[in-house]
C-alpha positions as CSV (number, residue, x, y, z in Angstrom):
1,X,-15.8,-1.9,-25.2
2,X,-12.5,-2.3,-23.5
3,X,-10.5,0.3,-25.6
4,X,-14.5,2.8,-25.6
5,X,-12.8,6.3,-24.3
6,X,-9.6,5.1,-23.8
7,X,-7.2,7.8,-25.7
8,X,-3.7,7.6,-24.5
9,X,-2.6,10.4,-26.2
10,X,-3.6,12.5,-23.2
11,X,-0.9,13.6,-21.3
12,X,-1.4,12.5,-17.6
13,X,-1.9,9.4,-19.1
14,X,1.4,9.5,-20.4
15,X,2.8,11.0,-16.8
16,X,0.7,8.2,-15.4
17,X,3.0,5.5,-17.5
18,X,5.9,7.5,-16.8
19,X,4.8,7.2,-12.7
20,X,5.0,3.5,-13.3
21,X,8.9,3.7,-14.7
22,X,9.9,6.1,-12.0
23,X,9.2,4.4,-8.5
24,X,12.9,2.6,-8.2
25,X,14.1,5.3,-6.0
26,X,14.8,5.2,-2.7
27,X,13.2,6.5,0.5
28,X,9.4,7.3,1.4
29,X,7.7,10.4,0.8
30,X,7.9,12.8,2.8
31,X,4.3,14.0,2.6
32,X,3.0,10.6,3.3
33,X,5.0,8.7,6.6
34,X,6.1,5.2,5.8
35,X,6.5,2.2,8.1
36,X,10.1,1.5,7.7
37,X,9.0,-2.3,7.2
38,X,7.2,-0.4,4.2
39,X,8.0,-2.5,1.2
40,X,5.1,-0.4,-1.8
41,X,6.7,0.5,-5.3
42,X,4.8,3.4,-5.0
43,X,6.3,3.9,-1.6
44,X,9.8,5.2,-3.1
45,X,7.8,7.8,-5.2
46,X,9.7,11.3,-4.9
47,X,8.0,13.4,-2.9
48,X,8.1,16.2,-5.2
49,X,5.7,14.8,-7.5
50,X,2.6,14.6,-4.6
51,X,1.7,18.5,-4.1
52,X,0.6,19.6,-1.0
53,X,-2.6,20.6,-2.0
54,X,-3.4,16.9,-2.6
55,X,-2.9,15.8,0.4
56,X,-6.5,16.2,1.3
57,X,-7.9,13.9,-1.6
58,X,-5.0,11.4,-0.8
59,X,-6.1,10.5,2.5
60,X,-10.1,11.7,2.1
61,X,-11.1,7.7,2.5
62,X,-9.3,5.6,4.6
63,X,-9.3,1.9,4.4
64,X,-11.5,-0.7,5.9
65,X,-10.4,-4.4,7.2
66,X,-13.7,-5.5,7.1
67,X,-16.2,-5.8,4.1
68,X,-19.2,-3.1,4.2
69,X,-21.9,-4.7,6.5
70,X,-24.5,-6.0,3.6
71,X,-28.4,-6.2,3.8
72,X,-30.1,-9.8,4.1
73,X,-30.0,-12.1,1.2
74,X,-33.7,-13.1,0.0
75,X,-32.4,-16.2,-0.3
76,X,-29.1,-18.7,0.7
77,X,-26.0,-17.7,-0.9
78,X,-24.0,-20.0,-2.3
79,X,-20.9,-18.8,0.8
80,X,-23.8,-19.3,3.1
81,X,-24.0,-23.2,2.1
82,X,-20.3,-24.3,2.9
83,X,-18.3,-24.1,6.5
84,X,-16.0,-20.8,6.3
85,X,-12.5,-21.4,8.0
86,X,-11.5,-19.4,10.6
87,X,-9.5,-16.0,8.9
88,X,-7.4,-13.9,10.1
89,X,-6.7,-10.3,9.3
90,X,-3.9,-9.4,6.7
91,X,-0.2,-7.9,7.8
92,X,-1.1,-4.6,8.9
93,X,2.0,-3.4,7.2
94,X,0.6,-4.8,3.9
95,X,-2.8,-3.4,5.0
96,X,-0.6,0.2,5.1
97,X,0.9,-0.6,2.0
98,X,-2.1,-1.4,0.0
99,X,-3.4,2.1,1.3
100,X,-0.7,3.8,0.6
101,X,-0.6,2.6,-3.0
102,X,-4.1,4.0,-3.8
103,X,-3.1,7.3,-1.9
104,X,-0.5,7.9,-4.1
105,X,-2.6,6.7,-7.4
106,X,-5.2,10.0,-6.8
107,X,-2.4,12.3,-4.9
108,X,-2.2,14.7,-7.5
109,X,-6.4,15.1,-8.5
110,X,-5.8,13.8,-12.1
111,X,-7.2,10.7,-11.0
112,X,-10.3,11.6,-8.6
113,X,-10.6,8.2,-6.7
114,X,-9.9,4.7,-6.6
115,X,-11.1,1.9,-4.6
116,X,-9.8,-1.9,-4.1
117,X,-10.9,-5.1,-2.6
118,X,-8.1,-8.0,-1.8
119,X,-8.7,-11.5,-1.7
120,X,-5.7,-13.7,0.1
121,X,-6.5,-17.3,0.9
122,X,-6.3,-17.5,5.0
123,X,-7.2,-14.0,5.2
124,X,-10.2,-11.6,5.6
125,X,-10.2,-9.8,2.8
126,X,-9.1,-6.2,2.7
127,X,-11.5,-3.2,0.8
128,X,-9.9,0.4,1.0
129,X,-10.1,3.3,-1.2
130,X,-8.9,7.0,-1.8
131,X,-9.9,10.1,-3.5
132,X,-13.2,11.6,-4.1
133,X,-16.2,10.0,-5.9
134,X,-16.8,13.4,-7.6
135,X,-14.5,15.8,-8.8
136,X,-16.2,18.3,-6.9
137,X,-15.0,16.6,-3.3
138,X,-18.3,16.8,-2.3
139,X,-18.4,12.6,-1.8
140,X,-15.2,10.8,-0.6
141,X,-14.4,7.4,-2.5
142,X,-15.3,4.6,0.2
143,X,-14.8,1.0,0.0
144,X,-18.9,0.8,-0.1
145,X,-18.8,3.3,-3.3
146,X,-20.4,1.6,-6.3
147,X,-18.3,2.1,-9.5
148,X,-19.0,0.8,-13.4
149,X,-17.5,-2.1,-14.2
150,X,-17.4,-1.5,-18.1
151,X,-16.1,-5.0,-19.6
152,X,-15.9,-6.7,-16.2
153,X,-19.7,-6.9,-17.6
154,X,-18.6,-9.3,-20.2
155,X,-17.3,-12.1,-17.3
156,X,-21.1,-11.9,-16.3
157,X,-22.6,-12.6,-19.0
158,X,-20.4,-15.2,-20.5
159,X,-21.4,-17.2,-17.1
160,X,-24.7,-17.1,-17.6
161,X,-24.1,-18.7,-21.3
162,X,-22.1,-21.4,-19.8
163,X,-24.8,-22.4,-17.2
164,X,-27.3,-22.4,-20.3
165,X,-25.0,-24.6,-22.2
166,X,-24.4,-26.8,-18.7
167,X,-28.2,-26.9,-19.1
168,X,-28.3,-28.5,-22.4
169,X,-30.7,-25.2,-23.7
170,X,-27.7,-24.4,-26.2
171,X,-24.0,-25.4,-27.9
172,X,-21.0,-23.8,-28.2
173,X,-21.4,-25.1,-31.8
174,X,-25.2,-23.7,-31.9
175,X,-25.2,-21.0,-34.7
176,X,-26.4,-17.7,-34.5
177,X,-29.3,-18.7,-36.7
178,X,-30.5,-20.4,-34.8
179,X,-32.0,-17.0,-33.2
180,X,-31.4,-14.1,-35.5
181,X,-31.2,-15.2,-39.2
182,X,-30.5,-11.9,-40.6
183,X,-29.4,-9.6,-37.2
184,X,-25.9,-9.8,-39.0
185,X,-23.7,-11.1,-41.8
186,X,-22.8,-14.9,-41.2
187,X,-25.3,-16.2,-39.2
188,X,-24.9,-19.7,-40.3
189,X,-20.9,-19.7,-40.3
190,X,-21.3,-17.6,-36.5
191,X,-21.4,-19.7,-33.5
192,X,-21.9,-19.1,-30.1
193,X,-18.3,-19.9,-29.3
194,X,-17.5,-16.9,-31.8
195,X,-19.0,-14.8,-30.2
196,X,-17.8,-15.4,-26.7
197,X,-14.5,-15.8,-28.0
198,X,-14.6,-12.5,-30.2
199,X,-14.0,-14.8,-33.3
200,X,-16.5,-13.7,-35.6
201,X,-15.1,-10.7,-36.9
202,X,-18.2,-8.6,-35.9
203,X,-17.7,-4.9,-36.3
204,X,-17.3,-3.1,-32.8
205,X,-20.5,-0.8,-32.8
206,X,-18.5,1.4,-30.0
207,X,-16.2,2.2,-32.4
208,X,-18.3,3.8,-35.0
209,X,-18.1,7.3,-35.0
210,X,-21.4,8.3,-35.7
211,X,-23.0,6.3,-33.3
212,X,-21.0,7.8,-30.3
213,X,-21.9,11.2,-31.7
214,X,-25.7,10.0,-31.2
215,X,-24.8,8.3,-27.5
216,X,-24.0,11.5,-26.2
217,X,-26.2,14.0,-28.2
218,X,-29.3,11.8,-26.8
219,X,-27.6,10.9,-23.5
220,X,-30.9,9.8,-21.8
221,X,-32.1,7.6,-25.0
222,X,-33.1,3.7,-24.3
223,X,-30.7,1.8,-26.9
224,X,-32.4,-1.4,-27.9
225,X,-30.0,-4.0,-28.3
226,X,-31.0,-4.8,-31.7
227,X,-30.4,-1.3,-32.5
228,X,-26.6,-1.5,-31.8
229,X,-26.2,-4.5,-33.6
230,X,-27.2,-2.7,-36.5
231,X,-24.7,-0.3,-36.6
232,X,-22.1,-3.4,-36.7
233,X,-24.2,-5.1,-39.3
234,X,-23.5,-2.2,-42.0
235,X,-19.9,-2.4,-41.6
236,X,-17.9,-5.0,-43.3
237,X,-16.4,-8.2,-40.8
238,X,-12.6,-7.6,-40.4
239,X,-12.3,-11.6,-41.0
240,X,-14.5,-14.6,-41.5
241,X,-16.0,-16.3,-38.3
242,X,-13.3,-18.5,-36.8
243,X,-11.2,-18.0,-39.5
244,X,-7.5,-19.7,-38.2
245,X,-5.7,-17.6,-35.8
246,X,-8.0,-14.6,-36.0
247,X,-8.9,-12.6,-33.3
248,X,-10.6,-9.2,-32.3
249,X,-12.1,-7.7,-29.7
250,X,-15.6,-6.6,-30.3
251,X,-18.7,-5.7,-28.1
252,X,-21.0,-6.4,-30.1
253,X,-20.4,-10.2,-29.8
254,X,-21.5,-9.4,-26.4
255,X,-24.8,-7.5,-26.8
256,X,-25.8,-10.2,-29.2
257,X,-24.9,-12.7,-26.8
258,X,-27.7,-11.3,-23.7
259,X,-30.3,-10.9,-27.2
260,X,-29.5,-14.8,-26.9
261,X,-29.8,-15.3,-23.6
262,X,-33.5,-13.6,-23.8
263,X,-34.5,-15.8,-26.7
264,X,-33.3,-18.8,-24.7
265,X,-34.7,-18.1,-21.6
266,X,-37.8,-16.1,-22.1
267,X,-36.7,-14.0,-19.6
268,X,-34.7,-10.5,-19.5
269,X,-30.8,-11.0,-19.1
270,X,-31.0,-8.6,-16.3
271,X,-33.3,-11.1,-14.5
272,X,-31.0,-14.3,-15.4
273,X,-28.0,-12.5,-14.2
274,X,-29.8,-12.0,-10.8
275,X,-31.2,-15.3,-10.1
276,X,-27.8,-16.8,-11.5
277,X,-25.3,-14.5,-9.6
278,X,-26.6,-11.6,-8.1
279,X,-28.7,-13.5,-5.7
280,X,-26.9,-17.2,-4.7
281,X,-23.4,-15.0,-4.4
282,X,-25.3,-12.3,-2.0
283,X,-24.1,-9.7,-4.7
284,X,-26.7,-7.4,-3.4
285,X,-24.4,-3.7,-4.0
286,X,-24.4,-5.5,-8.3
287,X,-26.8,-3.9,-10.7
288,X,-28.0,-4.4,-14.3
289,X,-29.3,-0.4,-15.3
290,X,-31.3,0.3,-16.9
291,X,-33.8,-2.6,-15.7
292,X,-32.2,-2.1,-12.2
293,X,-32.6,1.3,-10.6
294,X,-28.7,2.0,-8.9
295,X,-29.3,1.6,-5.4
296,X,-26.5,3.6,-2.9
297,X,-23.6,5.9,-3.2
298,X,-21.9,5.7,-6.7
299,X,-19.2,7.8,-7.9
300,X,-19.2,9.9,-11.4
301,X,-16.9,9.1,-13.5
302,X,-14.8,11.2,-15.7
303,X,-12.5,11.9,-19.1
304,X,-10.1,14.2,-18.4
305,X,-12.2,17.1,-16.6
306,X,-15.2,16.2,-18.6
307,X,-18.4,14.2,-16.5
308,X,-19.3,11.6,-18.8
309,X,-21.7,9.7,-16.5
310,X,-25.5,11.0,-17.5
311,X,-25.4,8.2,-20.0
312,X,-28.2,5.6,-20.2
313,X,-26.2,2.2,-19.6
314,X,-28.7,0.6,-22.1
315,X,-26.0,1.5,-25.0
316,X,-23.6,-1.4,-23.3
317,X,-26.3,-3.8,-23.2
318,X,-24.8,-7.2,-21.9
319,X,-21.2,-5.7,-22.6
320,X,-20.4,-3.6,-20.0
321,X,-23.4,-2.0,-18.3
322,X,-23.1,-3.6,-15.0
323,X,-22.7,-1.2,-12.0
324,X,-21.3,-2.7,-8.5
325,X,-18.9,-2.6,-5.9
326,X,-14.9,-3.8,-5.4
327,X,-15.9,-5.8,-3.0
328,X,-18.9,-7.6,-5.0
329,X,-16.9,-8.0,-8.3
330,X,-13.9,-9.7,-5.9
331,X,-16.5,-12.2,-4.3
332,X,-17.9,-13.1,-7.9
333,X,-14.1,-13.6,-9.0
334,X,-13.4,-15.7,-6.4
335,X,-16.9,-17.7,-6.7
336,X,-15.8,-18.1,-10.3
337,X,-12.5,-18.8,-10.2
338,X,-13.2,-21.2,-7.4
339,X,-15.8,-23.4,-9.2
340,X,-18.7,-22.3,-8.0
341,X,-20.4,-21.4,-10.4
342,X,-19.7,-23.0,-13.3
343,X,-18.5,-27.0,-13.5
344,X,-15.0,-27.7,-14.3
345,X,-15.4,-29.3,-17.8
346,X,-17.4,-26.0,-18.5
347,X,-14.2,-23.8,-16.7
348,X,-11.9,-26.2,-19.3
349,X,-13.7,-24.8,-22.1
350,X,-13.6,-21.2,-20.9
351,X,-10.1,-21.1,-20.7
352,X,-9.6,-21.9,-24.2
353,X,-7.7,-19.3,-25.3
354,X,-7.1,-17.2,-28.3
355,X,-3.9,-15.3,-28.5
356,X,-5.1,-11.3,-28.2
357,X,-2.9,-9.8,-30.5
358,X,-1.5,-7.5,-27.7
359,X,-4.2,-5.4,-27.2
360,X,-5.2,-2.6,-24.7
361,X,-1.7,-2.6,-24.0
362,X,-1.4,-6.0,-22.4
363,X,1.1,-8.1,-25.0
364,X,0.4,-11.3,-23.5
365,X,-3.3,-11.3,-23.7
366,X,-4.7,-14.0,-24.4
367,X,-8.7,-14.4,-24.3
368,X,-11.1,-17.6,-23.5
369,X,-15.0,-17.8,-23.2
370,X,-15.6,-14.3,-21.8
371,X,-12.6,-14.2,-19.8
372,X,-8.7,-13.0,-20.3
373,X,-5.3,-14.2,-19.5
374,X,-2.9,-11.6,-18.9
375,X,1.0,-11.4,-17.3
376,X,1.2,-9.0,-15.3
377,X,4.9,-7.5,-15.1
378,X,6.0,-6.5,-11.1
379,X,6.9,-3.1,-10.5
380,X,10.0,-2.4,-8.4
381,X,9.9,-2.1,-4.8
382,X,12.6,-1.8,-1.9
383,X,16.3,-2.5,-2.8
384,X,16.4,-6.6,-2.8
385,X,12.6,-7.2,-3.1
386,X,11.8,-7.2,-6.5
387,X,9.6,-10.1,-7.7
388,X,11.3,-10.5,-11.7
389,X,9.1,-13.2,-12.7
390,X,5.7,-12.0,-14.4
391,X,2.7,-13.2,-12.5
392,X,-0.1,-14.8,-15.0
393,X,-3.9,-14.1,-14.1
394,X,-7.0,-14.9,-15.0
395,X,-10.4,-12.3,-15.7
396,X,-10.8,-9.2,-17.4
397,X,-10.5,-5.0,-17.8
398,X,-13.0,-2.6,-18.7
399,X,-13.4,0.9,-19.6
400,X,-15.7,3.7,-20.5
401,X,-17.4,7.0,-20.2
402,X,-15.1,7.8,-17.1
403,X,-14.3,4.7,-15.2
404,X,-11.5,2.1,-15.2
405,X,-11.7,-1.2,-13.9
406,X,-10.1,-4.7,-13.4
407,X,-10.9,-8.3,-11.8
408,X,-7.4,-10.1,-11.5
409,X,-7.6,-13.9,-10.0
410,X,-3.9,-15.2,-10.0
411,X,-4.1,-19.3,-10.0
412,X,-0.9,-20.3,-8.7
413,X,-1.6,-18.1,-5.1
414,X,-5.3,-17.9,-5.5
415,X,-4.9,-13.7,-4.4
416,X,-7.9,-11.9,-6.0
417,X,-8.3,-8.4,-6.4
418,X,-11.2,-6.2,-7.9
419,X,-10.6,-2.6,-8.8
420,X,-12.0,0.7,-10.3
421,X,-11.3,4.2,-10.9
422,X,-13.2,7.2,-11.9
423,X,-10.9,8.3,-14.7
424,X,-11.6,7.2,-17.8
425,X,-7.9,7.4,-19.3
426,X,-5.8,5.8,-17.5
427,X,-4.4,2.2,-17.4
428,X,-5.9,-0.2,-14.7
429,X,-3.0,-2.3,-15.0
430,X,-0.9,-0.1,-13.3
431,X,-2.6,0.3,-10.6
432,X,-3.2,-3.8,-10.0
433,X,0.7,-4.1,-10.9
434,X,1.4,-2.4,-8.2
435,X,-1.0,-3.8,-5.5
436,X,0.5,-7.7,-6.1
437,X,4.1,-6.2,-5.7
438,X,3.2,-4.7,-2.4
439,X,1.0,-8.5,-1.8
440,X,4.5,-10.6,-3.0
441,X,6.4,-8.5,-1.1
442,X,4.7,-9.1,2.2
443,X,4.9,-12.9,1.2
């Protein structure tokens, strides 16, 4: 699912890659005033390449230092349970910075919005966005705006796994059989480790042709789950299940993994998800569609000029259907990454990790039980405050049908940040490159 849409042959998303190697110059733009205690890589961006026309989408949603004011939680949320420290509110020159750096990612329309939620310990976080949630500027991007996560999807479900095998209602070890005898070669040799580690060797459904003809010839079609397996089960296994050093991504490991979760639980994935996450975390902008009927202002999400969002969300079943907000997806990072949800032998077996073959563009990937680890590279930023060390984090991409996302947790600061974009080809990583250089240098 990660790589669904994503063609980099286009070229703004080569421009967009060439943005990223051409922000070591010196001096603000001209269009866009600078603090001078300014210290954004995207700060020193010429001002010839942001046209005046774009102005307006640049600055169409300003940023907010508080989180969106949320309903009532039906019930006590796990946040609501422990003491909260007293916070205070980032640097307001970061605070600039930060906006700044999503102004410039959408100043010239070929991205139409982006929107970002930052999580530094001691701090409140900070949620801002910029750009338009349509490409017809009818609907500014907002920090509020609810945005596909694609494969940030994946994160959800594996968690929900993990609780069941915390449980004792399954193993790691437990085969596939143990459910679906036939639903796919291997059964017997396929475990449920495999498939959260993308070790079986499971054909991607989302990368057979013919059925993406099919997804968007019949865009409003309910795609059983079993039905997407089967286009997977037809086409032969790149390598045998957890055969050494084998690796690929593959989404259908996912779908068959919430087909599990059913069996196991009796109950739809959609309904384990809320009473597992949605609900103790106060996740109340987070939705499973189709079960879930999208509640609030979402954006449409686009590949190059083309709308790809009247899609049924059932054809990413348990592997990226999940529609919410930055700010949700950061608070579920840091519940996750903090040990709330899961115990820490169960976090010990999730970071397990398999090296990812350099995939999606991200050579040091590496992938665990439903989660990634990933180096980020810094981008450059004033003369004499370049971070040169690669930052490692922890938790996952997505991207499909028009959106772009990414939930980054960095261990060694404990800085999350949760982002998405309504541009289907482009890189995420550039843009959360660029938002811990402006972070580090405000350190």
């Amino acid at each position: 699912m990660q790589g669904f849409f994503l063609d980099r042959r286009w070229s703004y998303a080569l421009a967009l890659g060439a943005l990223a190697m051409t922000i070591t110059g010196c001096g603000a733009p001209s269009a866009i005033p600078a603090s001078t205690q300014a210290t954004s890589a995207l700060a020193a961006l010429p001002a010839t390449l942001i046209p005046a026309t774009a102005l307006p989408m640049a600055t169409a949603a300003r940023s907010s230092t508080t989180a969106p004011s949320p309903t009532p939680a039906p019930a006590p949320t796990l946040e609501a349970t422990t003491a909260t420290p007293q916070l205070s509110q980032i640097d307001p020159l970061l605070a600039e910075d930060l906006q700044r750096t999503l102004d410039l990612l959408v100043a010239d329309g070929t991205i139409p919005g982006a929107v970002l939620s930052v999580d530094i310990p001691g701090h409140e976080p900070w949620h801002g966005a910029s750009g338009f949630a349509d490409m017809q500027r009818t609907q500014p991007m907002e920090p509020a705006t609810e945005v596909r996560i694609a494969s940030i999807s994946k994160v959800f479900t594996a968690v929900v796994v993990l609780q069941l095998l915390e449980e004792g209602r399954l193993s790691l070890d437990t085969p596939l059989s143990t459910w679906y005898p036939q639903i796919v070669p291997n059964t017997d040799r396929i475990t449920v480790r495999n498939l959260l580690q993308h070790t079986t060797g499971l054909y991607d459904y989302l990368e057979d042709k013919h059925f993406l003809s099919e997804l968007f010839q019949a865009p409003t079609y309910v795609w059983p789950p079993a039905e997407l397996v089967a286009y997977a089960a037809v086409r032969p296994s790149a390598f045998q299940p957890g055969a050494k050093g084998a690796w690929d991504y593959s989404s259908t490991n996912y779908v068959i993994l919430g087909m599990i979760v059913e069996q196991v639980t009796g109950n739809t994935l959609a309904h384990e998800m809320r009473q597992r996450i949605f609900v103790p975390l106060g996740l109340e902008h987070t939705f499973f569609p189709p079960d879930d009927t999208v509640q609030g202002a979402a954006a449409r999400g686009y590949r190059q000029l083309v709308d790809q969002t009247n899609i049924s969300l059932s054809f990413a079943f348990a592997t990226a259907n999940l529609v919410s907000t930055t700010d949700d997806v950061r608070r579920f990072g840091v519940a996750l990454f903090g040990g709330k949800l899961l115990k820490p032998e169960t976090m010990e077996q999730m970071f397990a990790f398999k090296n990812g073959k350099g995939q999606y563009n991200m050579p040091m990937l590496e992938y665990g039980l439903g989660v990634m680890r990933n180096q980020l590279e810094p981008s450059a930023g004033a003369p004499g405050q370049v971070h040169k060390a690669a930052r490692t984090v922890l938790g996952h991409t997505g991207g499909f049908g028009g959106f772009r996302s990414a939930l980054w947790h960095e261990p060694e600061s404990g800085i999350t940040i949760a982002l998405g974009m309504n541009q289907g080809a482009t890189d995420p990583n550039i843009l959360a490159t660029h938002v811990f250089t402006a972070i580090y240098n405000h350190e």
